[in-house]
N, C-alpha and C positions, 0 to 999 in steps of 0.2 A: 676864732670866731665860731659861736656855735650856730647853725641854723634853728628856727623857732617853727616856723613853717614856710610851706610853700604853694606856691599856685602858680599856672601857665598864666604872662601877659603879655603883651602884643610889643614889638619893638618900638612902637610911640611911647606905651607906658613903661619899658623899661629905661628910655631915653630921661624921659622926664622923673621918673624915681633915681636915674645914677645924676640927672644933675641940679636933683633937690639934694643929693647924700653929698655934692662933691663941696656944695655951701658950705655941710657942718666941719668935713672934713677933707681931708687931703683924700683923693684916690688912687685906689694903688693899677697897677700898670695893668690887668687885666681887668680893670674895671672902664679904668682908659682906656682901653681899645675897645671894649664892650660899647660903651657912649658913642665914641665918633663911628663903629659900623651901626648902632642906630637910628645917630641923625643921619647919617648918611643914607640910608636905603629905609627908611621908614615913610612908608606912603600918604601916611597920616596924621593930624595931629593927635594927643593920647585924648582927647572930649570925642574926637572924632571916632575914634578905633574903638572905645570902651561902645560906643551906641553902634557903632554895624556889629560889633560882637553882641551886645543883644537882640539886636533884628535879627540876626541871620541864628542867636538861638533860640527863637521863635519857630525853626526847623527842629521837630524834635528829633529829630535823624542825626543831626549835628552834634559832635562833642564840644565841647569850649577848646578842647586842643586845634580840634577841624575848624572851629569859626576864626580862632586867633592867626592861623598859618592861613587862612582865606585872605583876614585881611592885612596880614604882611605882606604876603606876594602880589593882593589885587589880580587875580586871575581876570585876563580878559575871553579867554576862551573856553569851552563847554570841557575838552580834554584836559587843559589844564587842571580846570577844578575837579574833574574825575583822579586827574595821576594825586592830587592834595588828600583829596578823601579816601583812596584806595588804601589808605594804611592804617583808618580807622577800619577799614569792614565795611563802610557805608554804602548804602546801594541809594542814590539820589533817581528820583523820573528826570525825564528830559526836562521837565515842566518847571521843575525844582533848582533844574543845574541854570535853567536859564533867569528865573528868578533872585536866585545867588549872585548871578553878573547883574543885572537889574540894581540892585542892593550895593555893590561894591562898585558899579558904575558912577 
């Protein structure tokens, strides 16, 4: 299999992309475990996940990596979503982090 491209998606829409793939065909055993830890811990649906990932990159502070990992884990607290961002560089105001919960709330 060759890859074509690629881009960061939220564990909703990876869920719903491995089981629109698994229709056409068979999947194989890391794609199946891929799927069940998606639905399994994906906090959202993928309509849902694709629109708080545009709201919240309406922060231009925000990468699509930081918005996508925000809304996998649904941070309920302000340090949360700091240890999330802290690996972009992003420097959030208080105003912003409390916003972000606001958003994913």
């Amino acid at each position: 299999m060759t890859v074509i491209s690629s881009k960061p998606v939220s564990m909703a829409e990876a869920a719903e992309l491995l089981t629109a793939r698994g229709k056409e065909s068979e999947l194989g055993y890391e794609q199946k475990e891929a799927l069940a830890h998606a639905e399994r811990f994906s906090k959202s649906s993928a309509k849902e996940a694709v629109a708080l990932i545009k709201d919240l990159m309406k922060n231009k502070k925000l990468t699509p990596e930081s918005a996508i990992k925000l809304v996998d884990i649904h941070p309920k607290k302000p340090d949360t979503v700091r240890a999330i961002i802290l690996r972009e560089k992003i420097d959030l105001s208080d105003d912003e982090i409390v916003e972000v919960l606001k958003l994913l709330d």
